[in-house]
C-alpha positions as MATLAB code, in Angstrom:
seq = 'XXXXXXXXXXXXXXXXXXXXXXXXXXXXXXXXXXXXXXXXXXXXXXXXXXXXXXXXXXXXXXXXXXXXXXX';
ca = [
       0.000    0.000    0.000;
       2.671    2.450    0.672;
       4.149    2.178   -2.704;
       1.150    2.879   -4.429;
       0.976    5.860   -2.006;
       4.171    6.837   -2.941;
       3.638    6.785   -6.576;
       0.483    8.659   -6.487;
       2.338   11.846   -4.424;
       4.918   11.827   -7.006;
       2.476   11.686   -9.907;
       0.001   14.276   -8.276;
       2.489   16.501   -6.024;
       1.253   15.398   -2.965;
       2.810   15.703    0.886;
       2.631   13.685    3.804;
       0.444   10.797    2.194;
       0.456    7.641    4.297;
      -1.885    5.106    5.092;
      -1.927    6.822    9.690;
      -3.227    9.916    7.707;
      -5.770    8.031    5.352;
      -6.906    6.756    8.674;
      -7.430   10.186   10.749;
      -8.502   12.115    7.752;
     -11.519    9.469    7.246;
     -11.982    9.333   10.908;
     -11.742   13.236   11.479;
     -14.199   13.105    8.459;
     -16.746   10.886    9.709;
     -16.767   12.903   13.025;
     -17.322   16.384   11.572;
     -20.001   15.168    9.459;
     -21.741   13.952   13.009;
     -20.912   10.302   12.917;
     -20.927    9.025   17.005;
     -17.526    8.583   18.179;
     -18.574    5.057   18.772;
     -19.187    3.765   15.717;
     -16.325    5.610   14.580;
     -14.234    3.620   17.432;
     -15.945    0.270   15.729;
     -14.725    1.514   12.596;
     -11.288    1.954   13.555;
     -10.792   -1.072   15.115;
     -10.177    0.637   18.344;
     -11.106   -1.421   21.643;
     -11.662    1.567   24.012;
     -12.990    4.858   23.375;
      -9.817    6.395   24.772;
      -7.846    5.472   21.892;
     -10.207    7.063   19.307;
     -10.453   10.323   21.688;
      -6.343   10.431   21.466;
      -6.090    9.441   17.441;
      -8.731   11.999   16.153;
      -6.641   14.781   18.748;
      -9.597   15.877   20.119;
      -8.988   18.091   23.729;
     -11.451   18.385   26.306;
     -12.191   21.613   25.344;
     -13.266   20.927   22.402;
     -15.526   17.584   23.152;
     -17.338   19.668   26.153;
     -18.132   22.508   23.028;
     -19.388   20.111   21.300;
     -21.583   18.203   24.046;
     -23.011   21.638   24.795;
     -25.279   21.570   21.299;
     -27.451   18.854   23.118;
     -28.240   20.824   26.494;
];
């Protein structure tokens, strides 16, 4: 997979293309577009929620901004 990667930033001019940031741009994806962070956990593979919390980057800051839309 990472040779086809490779190829394809050469032929279109791309930067930093590797299968981790595949990964966390689909997941970062899913979540901004509202998926649950569960089923993007399930998605991942991940076995805890912590893991998911830690790979998309997302602060505590930000997750209590985004809990307050529901109250």
């Amino acid at each position: 997979m990472q040779k086809r990667l490779n190829r394809y930033a050469r032929e279109y001019g791309l930067k930093n293309i590797n299968p981790h940031a595949l990964r966390r741009g689909f997941a970062k994806s899913l979540l901004e577009k509202g998926a649950n962070l569960t089923d993007i956990s399930r998605a991942l593979g991940h076995s805890d929620l912590s893991v998911t919390t830690k790979y998309l980057y997302l602060d505590k800051n930000e997750v209590a901004e985004n809990l307050r839309r529901f109250l």
